[in-house]
C-alpha positions in Angstrom: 0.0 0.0 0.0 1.8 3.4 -1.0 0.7 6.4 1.5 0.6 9.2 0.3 2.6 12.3 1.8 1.2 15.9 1.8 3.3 18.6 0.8 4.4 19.7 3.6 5.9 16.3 5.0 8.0 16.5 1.8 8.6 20.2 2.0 10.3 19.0 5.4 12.0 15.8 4.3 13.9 17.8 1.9 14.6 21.2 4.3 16.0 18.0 6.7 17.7 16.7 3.9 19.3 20.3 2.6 20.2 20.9 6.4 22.0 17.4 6.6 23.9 18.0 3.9 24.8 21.8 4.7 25.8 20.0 8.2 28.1 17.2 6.8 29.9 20.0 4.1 30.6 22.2 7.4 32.1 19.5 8.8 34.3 17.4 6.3 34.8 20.9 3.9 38.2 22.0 6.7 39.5 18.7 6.4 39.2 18.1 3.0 41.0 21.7 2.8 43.6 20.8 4.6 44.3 17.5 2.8 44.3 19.2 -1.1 46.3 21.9 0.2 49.0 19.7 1.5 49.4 18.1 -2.1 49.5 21.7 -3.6 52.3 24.5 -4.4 52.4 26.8 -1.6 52.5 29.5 -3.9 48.8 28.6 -5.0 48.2 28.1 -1.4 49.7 32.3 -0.4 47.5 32.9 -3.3 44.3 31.7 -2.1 43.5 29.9 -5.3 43.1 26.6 -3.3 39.7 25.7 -2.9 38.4 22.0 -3.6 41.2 20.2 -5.3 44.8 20.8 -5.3 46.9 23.2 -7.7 50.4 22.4 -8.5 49.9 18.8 -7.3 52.9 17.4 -5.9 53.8 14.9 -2.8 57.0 17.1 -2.1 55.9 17.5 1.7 54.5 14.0 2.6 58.3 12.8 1.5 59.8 15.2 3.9 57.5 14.6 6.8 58.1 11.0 6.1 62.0 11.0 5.8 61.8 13.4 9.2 63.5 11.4 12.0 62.4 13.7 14.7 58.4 12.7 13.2 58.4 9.1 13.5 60.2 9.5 17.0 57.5 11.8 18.1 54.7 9.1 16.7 56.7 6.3 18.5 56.0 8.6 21.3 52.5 9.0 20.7 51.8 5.6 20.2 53.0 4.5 23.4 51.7 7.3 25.2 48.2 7.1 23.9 48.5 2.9 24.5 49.7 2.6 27.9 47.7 6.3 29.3 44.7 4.7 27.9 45.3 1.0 29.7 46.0 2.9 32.7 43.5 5.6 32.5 40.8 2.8 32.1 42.1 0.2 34.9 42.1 3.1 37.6 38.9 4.7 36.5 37.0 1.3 36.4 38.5 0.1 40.0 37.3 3.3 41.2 34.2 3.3 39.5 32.9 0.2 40.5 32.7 -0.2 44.7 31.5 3.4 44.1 28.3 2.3 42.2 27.8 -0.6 45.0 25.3 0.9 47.8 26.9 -1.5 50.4 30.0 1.0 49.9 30.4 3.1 53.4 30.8 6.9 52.8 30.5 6.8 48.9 28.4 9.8 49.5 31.2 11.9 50.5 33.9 10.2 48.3 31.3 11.2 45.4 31.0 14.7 46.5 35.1 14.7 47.1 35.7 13.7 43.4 33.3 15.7 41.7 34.5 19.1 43.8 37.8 18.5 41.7 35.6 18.9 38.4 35.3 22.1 39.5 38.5 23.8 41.6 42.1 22.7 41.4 45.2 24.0 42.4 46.0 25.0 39.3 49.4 25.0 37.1 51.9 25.8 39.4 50.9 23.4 42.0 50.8 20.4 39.4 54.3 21.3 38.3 55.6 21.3 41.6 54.0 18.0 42.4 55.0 16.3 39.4 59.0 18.0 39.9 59.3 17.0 43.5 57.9 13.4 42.7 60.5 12.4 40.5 58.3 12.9 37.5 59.7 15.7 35.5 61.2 14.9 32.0 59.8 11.3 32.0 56.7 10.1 30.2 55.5 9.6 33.6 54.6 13.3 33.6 52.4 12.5 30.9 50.6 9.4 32.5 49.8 9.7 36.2 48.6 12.9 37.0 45.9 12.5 35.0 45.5 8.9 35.1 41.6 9.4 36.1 39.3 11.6 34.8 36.6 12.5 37.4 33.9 13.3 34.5 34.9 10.1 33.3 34.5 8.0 36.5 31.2 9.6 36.9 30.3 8.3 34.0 31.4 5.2 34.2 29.9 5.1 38.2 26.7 5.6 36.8 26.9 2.7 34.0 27.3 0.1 36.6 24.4 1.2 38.5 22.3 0.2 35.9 23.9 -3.4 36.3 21.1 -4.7 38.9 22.1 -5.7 42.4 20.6 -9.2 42.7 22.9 -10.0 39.7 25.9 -9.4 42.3 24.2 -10.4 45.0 23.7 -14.0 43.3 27.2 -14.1 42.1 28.4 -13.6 46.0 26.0 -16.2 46.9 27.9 -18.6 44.8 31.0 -17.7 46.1 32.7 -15.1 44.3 34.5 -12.2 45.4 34.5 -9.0 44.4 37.2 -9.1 41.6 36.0 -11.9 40.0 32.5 -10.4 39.9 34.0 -7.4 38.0 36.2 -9.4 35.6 33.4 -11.9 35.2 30.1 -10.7 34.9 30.1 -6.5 35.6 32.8 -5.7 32.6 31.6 -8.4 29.8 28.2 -6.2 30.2 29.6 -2.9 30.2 31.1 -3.1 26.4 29.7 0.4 25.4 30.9 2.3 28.3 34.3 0.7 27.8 34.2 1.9 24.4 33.3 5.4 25.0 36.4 5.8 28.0 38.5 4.4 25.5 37.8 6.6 22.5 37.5 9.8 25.2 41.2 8.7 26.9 42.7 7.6 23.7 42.2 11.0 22.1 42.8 12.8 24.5 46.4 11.3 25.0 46.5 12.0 20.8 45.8 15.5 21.3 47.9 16.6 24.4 50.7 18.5 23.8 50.5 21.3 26.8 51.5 18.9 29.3 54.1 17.4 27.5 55.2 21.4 26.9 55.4 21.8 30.6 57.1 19.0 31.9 59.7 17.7 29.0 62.2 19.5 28.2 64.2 15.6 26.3 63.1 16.1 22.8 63.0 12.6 22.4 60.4 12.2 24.4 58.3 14.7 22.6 54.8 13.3 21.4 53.1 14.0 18.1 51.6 17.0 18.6 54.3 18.9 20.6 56.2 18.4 17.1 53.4 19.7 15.1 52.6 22.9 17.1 56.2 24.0 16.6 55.5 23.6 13.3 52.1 25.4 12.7 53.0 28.0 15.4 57.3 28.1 15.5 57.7 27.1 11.6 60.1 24.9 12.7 59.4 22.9 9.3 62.4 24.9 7.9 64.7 22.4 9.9 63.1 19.6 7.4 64.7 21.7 4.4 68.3 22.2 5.7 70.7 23.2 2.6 67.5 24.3 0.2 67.2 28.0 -1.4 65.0 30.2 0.0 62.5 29.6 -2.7 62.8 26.4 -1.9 61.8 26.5 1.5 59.1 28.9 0.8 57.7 26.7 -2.0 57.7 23.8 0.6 56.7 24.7 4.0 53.4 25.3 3.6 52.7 22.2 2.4 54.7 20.4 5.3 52.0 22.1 7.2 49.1 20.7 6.2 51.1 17.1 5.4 51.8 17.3 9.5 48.6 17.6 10.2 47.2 14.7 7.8 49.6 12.5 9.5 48.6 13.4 12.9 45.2 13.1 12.8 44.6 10.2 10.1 44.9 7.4 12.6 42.3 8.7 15.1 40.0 9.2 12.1 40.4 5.7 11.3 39.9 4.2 14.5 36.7 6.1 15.4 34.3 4.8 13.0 34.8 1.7 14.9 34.0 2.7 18.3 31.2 5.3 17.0 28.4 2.8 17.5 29.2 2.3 20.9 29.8 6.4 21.6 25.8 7.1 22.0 24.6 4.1 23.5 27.1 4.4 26.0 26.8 7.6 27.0 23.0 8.0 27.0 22.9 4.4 29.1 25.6 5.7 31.5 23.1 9.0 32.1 19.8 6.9 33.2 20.5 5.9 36.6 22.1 8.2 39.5 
């Protein structure tokens, strides 16, 4: 049986459609900009000629980013940094999580209220670099790993996930004789798949992104992540070290590019790995906010 539609419900399928679309090209138009314009002649990019696909096509700065030492160093860096904050961040943040969402906990009340009064006052910077100096941290990737091993947004979060878990599933599980960590690893975690998903994609990019903290408390270059390296060169222009021994037209001619190429390689792998946690990010977060 075909129905059929009034004007005005296809009047609004197609304003929805034309906002959609509007939406999506707002979106992907600033990366698609930046990718074209790393594959064109800086001189086309000074110009402003570049809009949609690149002029003067040439792979000039992807084979200088590439042939970088101090690059893959920094994504060696990253990679580690990203892999093992990420493991930590989510191991601390679930065992704290979890006796917090259990009401046989005494005085979660005012470890609840403790943690979230962080969400809003700290310190501040000075503090933190003391504390990190005078433990021993400074200049190691420590720096970059425990102070902000848990994230109390994040443990909220997660807190409020496990509630939803019901309490006669636990209760039942300590009836047969397990404890506490075997009910986690056993029967609370396999269920909590979406949340999991959704602390790792929010720690994992936001080890990828960091670069302030690394600025404050590393001064060994070879410790430097990603994105350290790639604000000198947007901000410092630091890619002239990449053309060492080239004519000034030459390095003109180039360093745009290695620019945009920098930032292609530094944010491709996070745009690869998202679309594979995406259908977790909603559920997870909109099941983690029905129960508090």
């Amino acid at each position: 049986m075909v129905v059929k539609r009034s004007v005005g419900e296809i009047a609004f399928d197609s304003l929805n459609v034309l906002a959609m679309l509007a939406g999506a090209f707002l979106f992907l138009y600033p990366m698609w900009y930046v990718l074209v314009s790393s594959l064109s002649d800086a001189y086309a990019i000074a110009a402003g000629r570049v809009r949609f696909w690149p002029i003067g096509f040439n792979l000039d700065a992807y084979k200088l980013v590439f042939e970088d030492a101090q690059i893959w160093t920094a994504y060696r860096n990253t990679l580690l940094y990203v892999a093992g904050g990420t493991l930590i961040n989510l191991v601390l943040t679930t065992l704290g999580a979890y006796p917090l969402s259990r009401s046989g906990l005494d005085g979660r009340g005012f470890i609840m209220a403790f943690i979230v009064f962080t969400m809003f006052f700290s310190g501040g910077l000075i503090p933190m670099y003391l504390n990190v100096r005078e433990l021993g941290l400074y200049d190691t990737p420590w720096a970059l790993l425990l102070p902000g091993a848990i994230s109390a947004f994040n443990l909220v979060v997660m807190r409020t996930f496990f509630q939803t878990i019901p309490d006669s599933l636990v209760e039942s599980a300590k009836i047969d004789g397990a404890g506490d960590f075997r009910i986690l690893l056993r029967i609370v975690l396999p269920l909590s798949l979406p949340v999991l998903a959704v602390m790792t994609l929010f720690y994992a990019v936001a080890h990828w992104n960091s670069w302030f903290a690394a600025m404050i408390y590393l001064q060994d270059r070879n410790l430097f992540p990603l994105q350290l390296i790639l604000r000198e060169i947007l901000i410092q222009s630091s890619a002239q070290n990449m053309l060492t021994g080239a004519s000034q037209d030459e390095v003109f001619r180039i360093s745009e590019s290695i620019k945009f190429a920098t930032i292609i390689v530094a944010t491709l792998p996070i745009l690869m790995i998202y679309p594979f946690l995406q259908k977790y990010f909603v559920k997870g977060v909109m099941i983690g906010a029905l129960k508090e």
